[in-house]
C-alpha positions in Angstrom: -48.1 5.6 -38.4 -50.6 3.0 -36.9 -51.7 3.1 -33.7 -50.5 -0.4 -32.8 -46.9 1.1 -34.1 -47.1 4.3 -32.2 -47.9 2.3 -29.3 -45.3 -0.1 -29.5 -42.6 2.2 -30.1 -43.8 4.1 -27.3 -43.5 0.7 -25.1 -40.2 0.9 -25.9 -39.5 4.0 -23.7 -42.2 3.2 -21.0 -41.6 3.4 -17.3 -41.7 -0.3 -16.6 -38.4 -0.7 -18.9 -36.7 1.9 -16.3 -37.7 0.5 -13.5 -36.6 -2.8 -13.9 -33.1 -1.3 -13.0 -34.9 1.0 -10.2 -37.9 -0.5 -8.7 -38.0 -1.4 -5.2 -41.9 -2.0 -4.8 -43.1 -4.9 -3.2 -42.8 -8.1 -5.6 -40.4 -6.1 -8.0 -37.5 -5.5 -5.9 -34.1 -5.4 -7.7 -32.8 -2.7 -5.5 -29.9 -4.9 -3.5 -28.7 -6.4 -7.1 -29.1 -3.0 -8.9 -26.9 -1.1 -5.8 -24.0 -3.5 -6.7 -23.9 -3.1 -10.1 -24.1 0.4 -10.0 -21.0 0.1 -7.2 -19.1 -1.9 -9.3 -19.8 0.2 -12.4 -18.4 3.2 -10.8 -15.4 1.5 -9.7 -14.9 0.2 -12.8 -15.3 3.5 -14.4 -12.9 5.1 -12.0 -10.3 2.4 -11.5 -8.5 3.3 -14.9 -7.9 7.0 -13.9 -6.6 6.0 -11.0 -3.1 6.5 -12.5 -1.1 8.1 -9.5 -3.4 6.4 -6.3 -1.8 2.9 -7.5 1.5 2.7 -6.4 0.8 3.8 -2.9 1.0 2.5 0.3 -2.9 1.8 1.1 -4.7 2.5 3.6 -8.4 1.4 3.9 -11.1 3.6 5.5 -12.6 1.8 8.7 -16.2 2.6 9.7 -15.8 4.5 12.9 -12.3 4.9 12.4 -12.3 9.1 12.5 -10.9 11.0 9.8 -7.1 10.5 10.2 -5.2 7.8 8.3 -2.1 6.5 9.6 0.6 5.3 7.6 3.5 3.8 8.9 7.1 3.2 7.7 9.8 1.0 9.3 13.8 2.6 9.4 16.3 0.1 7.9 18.7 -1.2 10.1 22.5 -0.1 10.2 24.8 -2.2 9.2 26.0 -5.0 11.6 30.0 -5.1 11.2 30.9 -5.7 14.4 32.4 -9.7 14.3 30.6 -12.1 16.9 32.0 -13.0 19.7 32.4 -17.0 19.7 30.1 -19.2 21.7 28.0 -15.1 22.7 24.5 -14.4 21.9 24.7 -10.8 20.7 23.0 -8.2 21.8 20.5 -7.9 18.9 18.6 -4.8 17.1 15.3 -3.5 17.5 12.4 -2.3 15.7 11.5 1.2 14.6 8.5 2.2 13.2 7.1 6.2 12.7 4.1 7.1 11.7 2.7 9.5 9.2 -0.6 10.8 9.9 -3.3 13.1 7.0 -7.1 14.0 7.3 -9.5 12.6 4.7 -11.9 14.8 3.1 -14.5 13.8 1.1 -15.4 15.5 -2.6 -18.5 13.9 -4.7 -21.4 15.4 -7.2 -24.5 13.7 -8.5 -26.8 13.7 -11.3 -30.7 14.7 -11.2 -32.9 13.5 -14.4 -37.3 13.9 -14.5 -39.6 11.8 -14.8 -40.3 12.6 -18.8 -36.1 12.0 -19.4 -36.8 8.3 -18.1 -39.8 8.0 -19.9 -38.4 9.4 -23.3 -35.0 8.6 -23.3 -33.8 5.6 -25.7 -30.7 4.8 -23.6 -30.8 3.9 -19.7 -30.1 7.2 -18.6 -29.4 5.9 -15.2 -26.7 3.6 -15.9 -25.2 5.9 -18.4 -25.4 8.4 -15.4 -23.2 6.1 -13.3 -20.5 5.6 -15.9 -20.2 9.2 -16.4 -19.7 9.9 -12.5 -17.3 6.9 -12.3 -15.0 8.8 -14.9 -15.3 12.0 -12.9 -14.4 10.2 -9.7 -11.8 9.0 -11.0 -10.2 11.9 -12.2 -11.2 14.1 -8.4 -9.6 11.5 -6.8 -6.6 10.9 -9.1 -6.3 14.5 -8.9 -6.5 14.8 -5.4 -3.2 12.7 -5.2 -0.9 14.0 -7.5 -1.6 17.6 -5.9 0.0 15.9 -3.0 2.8 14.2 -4.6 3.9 17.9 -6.5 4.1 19.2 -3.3 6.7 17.2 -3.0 10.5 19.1 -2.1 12.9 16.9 -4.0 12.6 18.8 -7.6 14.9 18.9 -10.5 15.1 21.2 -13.5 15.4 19.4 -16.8 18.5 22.0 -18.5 17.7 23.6 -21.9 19.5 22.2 -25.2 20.4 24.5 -28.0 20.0 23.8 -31.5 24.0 23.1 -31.5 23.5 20.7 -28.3 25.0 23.0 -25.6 23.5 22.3 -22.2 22.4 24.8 -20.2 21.4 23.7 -16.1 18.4 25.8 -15.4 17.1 26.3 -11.6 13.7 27.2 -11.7 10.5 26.7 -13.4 10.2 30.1 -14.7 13.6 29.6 -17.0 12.2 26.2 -18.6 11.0 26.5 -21.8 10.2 23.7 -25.0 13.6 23.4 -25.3 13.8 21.4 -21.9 12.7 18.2 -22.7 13.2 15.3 -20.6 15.8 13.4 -21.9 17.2 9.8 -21.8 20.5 11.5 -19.8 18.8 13.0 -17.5 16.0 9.5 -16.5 19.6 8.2 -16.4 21.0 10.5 -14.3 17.5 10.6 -12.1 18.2 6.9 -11.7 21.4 6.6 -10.7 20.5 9.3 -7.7 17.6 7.1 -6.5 20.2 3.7 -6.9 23.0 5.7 -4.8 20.4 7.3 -2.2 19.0 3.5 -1.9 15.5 4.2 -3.0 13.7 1.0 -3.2 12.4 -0.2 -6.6 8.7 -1.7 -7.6 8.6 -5.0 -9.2 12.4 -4.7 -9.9 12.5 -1.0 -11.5 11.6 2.8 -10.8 8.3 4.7 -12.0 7.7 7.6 -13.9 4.2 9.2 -14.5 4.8 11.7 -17.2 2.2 13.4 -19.6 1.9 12.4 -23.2 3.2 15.6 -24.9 6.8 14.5 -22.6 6.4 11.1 -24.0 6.4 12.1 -27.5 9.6 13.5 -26.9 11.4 10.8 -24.6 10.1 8.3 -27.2 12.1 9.4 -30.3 15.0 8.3 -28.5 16.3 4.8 -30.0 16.7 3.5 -26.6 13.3 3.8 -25.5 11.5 0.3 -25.1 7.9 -0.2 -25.7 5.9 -2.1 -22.7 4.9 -5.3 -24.8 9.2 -5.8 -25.3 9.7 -6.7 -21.4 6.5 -7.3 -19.8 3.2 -9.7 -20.0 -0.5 -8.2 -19.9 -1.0 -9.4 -16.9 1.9 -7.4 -15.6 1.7 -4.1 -17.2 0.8 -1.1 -14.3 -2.3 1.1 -15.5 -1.3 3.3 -18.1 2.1 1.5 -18.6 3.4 2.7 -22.0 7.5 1.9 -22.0 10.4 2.1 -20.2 14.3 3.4 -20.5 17.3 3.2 -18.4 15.7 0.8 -15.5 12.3 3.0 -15.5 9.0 2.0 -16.3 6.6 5.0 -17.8 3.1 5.6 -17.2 1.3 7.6 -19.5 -1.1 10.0 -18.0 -3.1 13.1 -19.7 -4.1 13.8 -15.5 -0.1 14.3 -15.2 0.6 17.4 -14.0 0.5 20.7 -16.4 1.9 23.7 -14.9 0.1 26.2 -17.8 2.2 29.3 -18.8 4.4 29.1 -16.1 7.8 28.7 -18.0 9.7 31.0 -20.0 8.2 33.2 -22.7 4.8 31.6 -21.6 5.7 28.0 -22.1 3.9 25.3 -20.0 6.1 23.0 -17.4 5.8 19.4 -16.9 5.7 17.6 -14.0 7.3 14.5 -14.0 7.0 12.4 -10.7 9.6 9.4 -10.6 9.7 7.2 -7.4 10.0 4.2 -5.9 8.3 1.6 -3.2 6.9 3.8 0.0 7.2 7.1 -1.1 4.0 7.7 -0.7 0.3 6.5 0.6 -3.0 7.3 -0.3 -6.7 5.9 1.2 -7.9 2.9 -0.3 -11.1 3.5 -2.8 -12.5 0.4 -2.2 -12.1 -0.2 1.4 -15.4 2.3 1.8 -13.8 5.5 0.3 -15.9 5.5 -2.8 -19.4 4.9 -3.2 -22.8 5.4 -5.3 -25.7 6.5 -3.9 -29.1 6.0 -6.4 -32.0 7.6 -5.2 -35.5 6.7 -6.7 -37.9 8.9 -8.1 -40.6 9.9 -5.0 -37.8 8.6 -2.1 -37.7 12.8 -1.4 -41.2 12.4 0.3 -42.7 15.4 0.0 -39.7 17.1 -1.3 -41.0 15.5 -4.5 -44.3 15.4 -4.5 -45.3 14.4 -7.9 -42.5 11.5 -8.1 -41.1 13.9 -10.7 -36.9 13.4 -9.8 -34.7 10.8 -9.0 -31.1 11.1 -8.9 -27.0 9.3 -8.7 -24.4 10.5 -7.4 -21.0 9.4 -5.7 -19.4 10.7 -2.7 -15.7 9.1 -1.3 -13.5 9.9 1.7 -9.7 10.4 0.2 -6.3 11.6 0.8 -2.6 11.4 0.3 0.9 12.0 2.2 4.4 11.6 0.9 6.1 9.3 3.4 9.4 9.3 2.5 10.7 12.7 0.2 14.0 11.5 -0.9 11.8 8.7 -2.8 10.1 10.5 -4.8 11.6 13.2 -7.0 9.8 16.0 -8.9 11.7 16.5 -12.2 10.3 19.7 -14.5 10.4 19.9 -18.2 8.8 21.2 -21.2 7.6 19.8 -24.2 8.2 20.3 -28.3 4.9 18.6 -28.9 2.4 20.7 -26.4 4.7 24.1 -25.6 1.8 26.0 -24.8 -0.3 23.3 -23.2 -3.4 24.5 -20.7 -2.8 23.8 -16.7 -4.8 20.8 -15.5 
C-alpha cells in the first residue's frame, strides 16, 4: 500500500476524530454539548426497559432532599346517604392522606477503554459505550422494581388443566407446573376481583406485565385482541402487545422467572396485574439516572500517561407497593418455556 494510503486510512482512526466527541481543551470545547448527548443517549437507551417503573406513582429525586421518598395516597370517602336537611349547611367531610415512605439506593457500573482502543477502533467506542450502559441501566433499574412489586402479598395460583379439561386449584408455587397456563378464565376471573374490590383502572382498563413464553399461550385464545385493534401509536404503553377481558398486556422478557421452582422442576411465572396507585417508584429523570464521562488524563496522576478514560452511569432508585389489594401476583407456567432459566 502507498504511504499516502496508509496514512490516510490511518487518519481515519486518529485521535483528533475521538476527540471531537471528548475534548475539552481550550478552543475545542464540546464538553457541555457532548454531556447532554451522552445524557439523553442513556435515557434513551434505558427508557424502553423501563417496562415495570412506568405505571407508577413518581416521585422525583430532589437535590438535598435525603434518601427517603415519600409517596402519598388519599382514602376515598364513605358514602354520603344521609338526606340534607332543608335550608342546613351540612357538616361536610374531610381530607385523609397517609404516607408511604422507602430509601433509595443507588446501583451503577462504568466502562474503561486505552488510549490505543480510541486510536484503533473504527466505531466511536465512546458513544457505543453509552448505549450499551443505557441498556444495562435499564434493565438494574427495571429490575429493581419488579423485585418490589413480587414481594407483593395478594398472589394467586393459576390451577392445572388435564388433557381431558379437568381443573385442578393448586395453592402453592411448588405444585405448578406447564400445565398451568394463564388462561382467558382466570384474567377474567382476576378482573372481576379487582372491579368488585374497586381497584381503579389506567386509561379505562387494568394492566398485566407477563413474560413472552405466558403470552404465547394466552394468545392462542380466539378472544385475545392484538394492540393495533383498539388503540393508536401514540397511545400504546411500552411493551404493549394486546389485551383480553378489559386488560391490556405488556410483554416483558425482564418479567419475572421463578427458575425450577415448580413441580417436577418446572419454572413459574409471575404475572403482576394492577391498577392506578398500586404502586410508586423514583423518577429516572428527575436526577435518579445519570452519565458520568471522564476524559483520558482527568485522573491526574492516577493516569499519568493519559493512557484511560472512562463512562459510566450511576442512579438513585427505589419502589414501594402503596396499596396491596391493587396489585395482584398471579403464578403460572408455561407450554412454550417449561424449563425457562430465573431472571
Amino acid at each position: 500500500m502507498k504511504q499516502n494510503q496508509t496514512k490516510m486510512l490511518l487518519q481515519l482512526f486518529a485521535e483528533p476524530t475521538v476527540n471531537v466527541t471528548t475534548a475539552a481543551a481550550s478552543g475545542n470545547d464540546l464538553s457541555a454539548e457532548m454531556q447532554t448527548f451522552y445524557d439523553m443517549t442513556l435515557i434513551d437507551e434505558a427508557g424502553p426497559e423501563l417496562v415495570h417503573d412506568q405505571f407508577g406513582q413518581k416521585r422525583p429525586i430532589p437535590a438535598g432532599g435525603g434518601k427517603t421518598i415519600q409517596f402519598r395516597r388519599f382514602s376515598p370517602l364513605p358514602k354520603a346517604t344521609t338526606p340534607l336537611t332543608e335550608g342546613v349547611t351540612p357538616a361536610g367531610n374531610k381530607l385523609n392522606v397517609s404516607k408511604v415512605e422507602a430509601t433509595v439506593s443507588q446501583y451503577g457500573d462504568y466502562l474503561v477503554q486505552s488510549d490505543v482502543l480510541e486510536l484503533t477502533a473504527i466505531d466511536n467506542t465512546i458513544a457505543e459505550s453509552v448505549k450499551l450502559l443505557g441498556k444495562q441501566a435499564g434493565i438494574t433499574l427495571d429490575t429493581v422494581v419488579r423485585n418490589v412489586l413480587q414481594s407483593g402479598t395478594n398472589v394467586w395460583y393459576a390451577p392445572a388443566i388435564s388433557a381431558g379439561g379437568m381443573v385442578t386449584e393448586l395453592s402453592d408455587r411448588s405444585s405448578i407446573n406447564r400445565d398451568c397456563p394463564l388462561t382467558v378464565d382466570l384474567v377474567k376471573k382476576v378482573a372481576a376481583w379487582m372491579r368488585a374490590n374497586n381497584v381503579p383502572k389506567i386509561n379505562g382498563s387494568y394492566v398485566a406485565i407477563i413474560h413472552p413464553n405466558v403470552a404465547f399461550d394466552l394468545m392462542k385464545d380466539e378472544k385475545w385482541e392484538d394492540y393495533h385493534k383498539y388503540a393508536a401509536p401514540e397511545n400504546l404503553y411500552e411493551g404493549e402487545l394486546g389485551r383480553i377481558a378489559g386488560v391490556r398486556f405488556v410483554e416483558s422478557t425482564e418479567a419475572k422467572i421463578y427458575g425450577g421452582e415448580g413441580a417436577g422442576g418446572d419454572s413459574v411465572y409471575g404475572c403482576l396485574f394492577f391498577g392506578d396507585g398500586a404502586y410508586g417508584t423514583t423518577e429516572v429523570t428527575g436526577g435518579g439516572l445519570q452519565t458520568i464521562v471522564k476524559q483520558k488524563g482527568s485522573a491526574g496522576t492516577g493516569d499519568p500517561l493519559d493512557q484511560r478514560s472512562s463512562v459510566g452511569w450511576k442512579a438513585l432508585k427505589t419502589a414501594e407497593i402503596l396499596v396491596e389489594p391493587y396489585l395482584i401476583r398471579v403464578e403460572c407456567g408455561s407450554s412454550f418455556g417449561p424449563k425457562a432459566a430465573s431472571n
